[in-house]
C-alpha positions as CSV (number, residue, x, y, z in Angstrom):
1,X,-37.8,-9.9,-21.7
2,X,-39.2,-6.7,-22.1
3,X,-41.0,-5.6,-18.8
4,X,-44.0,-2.8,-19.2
5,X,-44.8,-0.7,-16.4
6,X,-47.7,-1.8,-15.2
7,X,-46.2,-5.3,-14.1
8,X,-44.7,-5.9,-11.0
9,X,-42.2,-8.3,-10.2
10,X,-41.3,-9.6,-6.9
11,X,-37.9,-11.3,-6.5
12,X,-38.0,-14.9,-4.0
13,X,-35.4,-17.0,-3.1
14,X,-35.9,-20.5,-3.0
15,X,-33.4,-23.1,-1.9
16,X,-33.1,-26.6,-3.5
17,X,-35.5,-28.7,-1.4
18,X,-38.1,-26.2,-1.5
19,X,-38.1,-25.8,-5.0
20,X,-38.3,-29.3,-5.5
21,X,-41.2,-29.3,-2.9
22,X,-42.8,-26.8,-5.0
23,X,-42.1,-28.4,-8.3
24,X,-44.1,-31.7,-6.7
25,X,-46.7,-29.4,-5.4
26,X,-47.3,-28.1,-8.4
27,X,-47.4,-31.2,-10.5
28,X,-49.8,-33.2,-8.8
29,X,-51.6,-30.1,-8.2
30,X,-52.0,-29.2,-12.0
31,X,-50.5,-25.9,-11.8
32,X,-47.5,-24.3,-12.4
33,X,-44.1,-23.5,-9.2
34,X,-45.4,-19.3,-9.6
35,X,-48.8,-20.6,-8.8
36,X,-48.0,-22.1,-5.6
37,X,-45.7,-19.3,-4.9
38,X,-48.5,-16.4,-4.8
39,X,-51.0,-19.2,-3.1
40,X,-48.3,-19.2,0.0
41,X,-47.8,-15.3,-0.3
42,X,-51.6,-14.6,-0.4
43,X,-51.9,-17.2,2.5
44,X,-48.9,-15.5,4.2
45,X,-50.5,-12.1,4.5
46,X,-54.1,-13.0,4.9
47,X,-52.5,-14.6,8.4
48,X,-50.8,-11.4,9.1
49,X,-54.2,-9.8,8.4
50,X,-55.9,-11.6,11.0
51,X,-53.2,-11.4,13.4
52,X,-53.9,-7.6,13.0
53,X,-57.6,-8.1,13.0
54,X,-57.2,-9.7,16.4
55,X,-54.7,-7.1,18.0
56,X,-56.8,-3.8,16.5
57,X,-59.8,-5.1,18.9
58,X,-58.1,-3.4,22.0
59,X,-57.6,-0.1,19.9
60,X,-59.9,3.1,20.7
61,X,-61.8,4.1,17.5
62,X,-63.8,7.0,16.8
63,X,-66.7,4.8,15.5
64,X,-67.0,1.7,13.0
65,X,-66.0,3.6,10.1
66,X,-62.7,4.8,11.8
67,X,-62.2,1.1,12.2
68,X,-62.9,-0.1,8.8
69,X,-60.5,2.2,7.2
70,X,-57.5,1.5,9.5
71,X,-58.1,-2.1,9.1
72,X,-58.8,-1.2,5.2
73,X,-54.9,0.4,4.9
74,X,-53.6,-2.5,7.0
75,X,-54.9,-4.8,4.0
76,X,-53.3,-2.3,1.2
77,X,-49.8,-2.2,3.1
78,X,-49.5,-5.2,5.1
79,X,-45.7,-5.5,5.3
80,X,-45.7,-1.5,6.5
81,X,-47.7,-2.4,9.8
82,X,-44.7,-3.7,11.6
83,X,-43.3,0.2,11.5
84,X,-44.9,2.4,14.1
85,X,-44.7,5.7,12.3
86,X,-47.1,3.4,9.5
87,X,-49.5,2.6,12.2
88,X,-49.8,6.1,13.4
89,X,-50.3,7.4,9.7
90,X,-52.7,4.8,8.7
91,X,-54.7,5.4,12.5
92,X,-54.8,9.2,11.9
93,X,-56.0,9.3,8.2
94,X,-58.3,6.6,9.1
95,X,-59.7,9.0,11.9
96,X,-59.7,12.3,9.2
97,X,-61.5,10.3,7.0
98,X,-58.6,10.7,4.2
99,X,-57.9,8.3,1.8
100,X,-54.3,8.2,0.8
101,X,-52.4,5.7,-1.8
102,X,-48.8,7.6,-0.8
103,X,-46.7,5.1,1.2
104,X,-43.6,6.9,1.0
105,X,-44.8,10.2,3.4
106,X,-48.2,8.9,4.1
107,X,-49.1,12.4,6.0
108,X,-48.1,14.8,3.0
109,X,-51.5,15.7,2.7
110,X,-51.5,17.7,5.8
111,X,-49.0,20.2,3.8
112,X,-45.2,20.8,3.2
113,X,-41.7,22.5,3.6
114,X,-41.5,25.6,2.7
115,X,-37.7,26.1,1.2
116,X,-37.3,29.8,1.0
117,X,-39.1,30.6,4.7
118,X,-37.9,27.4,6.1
119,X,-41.1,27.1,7.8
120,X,-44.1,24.3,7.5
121,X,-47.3,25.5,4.9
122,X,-50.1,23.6,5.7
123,X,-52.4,22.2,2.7
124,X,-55.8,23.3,1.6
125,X,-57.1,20.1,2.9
126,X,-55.9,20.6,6.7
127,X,-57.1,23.8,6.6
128,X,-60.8,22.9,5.9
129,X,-61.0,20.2,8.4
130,X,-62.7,21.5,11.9
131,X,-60.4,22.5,13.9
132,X,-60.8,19.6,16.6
133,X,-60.2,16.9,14.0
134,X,-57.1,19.6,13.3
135,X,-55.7,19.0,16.8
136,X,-55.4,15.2,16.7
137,X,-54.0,15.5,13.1
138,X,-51.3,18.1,14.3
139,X,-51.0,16.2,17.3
140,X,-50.2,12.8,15.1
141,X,-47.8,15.1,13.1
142,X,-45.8,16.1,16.1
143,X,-45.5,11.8,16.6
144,X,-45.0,10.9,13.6
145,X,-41.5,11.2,12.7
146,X,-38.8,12.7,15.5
147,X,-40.9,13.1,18.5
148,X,-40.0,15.9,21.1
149,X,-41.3,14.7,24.7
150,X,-41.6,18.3,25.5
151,X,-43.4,19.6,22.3
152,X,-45.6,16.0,22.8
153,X,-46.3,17.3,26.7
154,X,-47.7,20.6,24.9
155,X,-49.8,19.5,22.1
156,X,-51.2,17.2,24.9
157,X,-51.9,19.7,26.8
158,X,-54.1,21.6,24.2
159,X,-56.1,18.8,22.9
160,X,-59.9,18.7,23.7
161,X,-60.6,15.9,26.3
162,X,-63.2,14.2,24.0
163,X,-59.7,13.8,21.7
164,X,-57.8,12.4,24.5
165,X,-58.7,8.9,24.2
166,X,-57.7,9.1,20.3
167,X,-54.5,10.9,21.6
168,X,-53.6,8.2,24.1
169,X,-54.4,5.1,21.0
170,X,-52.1,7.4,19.2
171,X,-49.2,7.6,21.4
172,X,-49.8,3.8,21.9
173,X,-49.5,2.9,18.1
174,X,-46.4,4.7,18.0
175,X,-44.6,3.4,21.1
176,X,-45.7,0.2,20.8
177,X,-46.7,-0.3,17.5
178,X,-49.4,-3.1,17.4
179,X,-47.7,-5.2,20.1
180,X,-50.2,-2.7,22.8
């Protein structure tokens, strides 16, 4: 079978009784074992969606839109929510009001290594942002993968108070994931 590269594959296991469970289903259903397969998938994250839904309500958000687009990047990665360093990611570019598709580093957009001076560049994109929306994003960066307590204590320190309550949601999402 020749596979192009715009499908994707997933791989499932299925052990003898379920497959013949599924093999029934589908029968008397008048649709085919793969059919039933993605119908229990879809079902299985849209109840990990709502689970979310339900445990985002006691998160601090900037306004509604902040909201929709954390609970918009929970619905494109669902299976990446359970990591905290996700959350964070997902909560920060929700809050910068940047739209990312990159799962791998999900806050490359803020800017990158540089090799030869073995210091951080930042991108065109952080520098344009104001520079309180800059804070909280540097302050997420300084979560986000290896946190130092003592370099968290002084980013803390310099944030704004009206970004300390988005501060605070952030530390949360990243201690305790979505289990706050």
């Amino acid at each position: 079978m020749n596979k192009n590269k715009e499908d994707n594959y997933k791989t499932v296991r299925i052990n003898p009784k379920e497959y013949r469970f599924l093999k029934d289903w589908a029968y008397f259903s008048e649709s085919t074992i793969i059919d039933r397969i993605s119908f229990l998938i879809n079902n299985y994250k849209k109840d990990l969606l709502l689970e979310k839904e339900n445990t985002v309500k006691s998160i601090y958000f900037l306004n509604k839109e902040h909201k929709d687009k954390f609970i918009a990047y929970l619905m494109t990665f669902p299976f990446c929510s359970y990591e905290n360093n996700y959350l964070l990611a997902f909560y920060t570019n929700a809050a910068a009001n940047i739209s990312t598709k990159e799962i791998i580093e999900p806050m490359s957009w803020t800017g990158g290594w540089n090799k030869e001076k073995t210091m951080f560049t930042q991108s065109e994109k952080f520098l344009a942002m104001e520079k309180e929306e800059q804070q909280f994003v540097d302050f997420a960066m300084t979560l986000y993968d290896h946190p130092d307590p003592a370099n968290i204590i002084k980013k803390l320190a310099d944030i704004e108070p009206a970004n300390l309550p988005l501060a605070q949601a952030m530390i949360r999402l990243r201690l305790n994931g979505l289990g706050i």
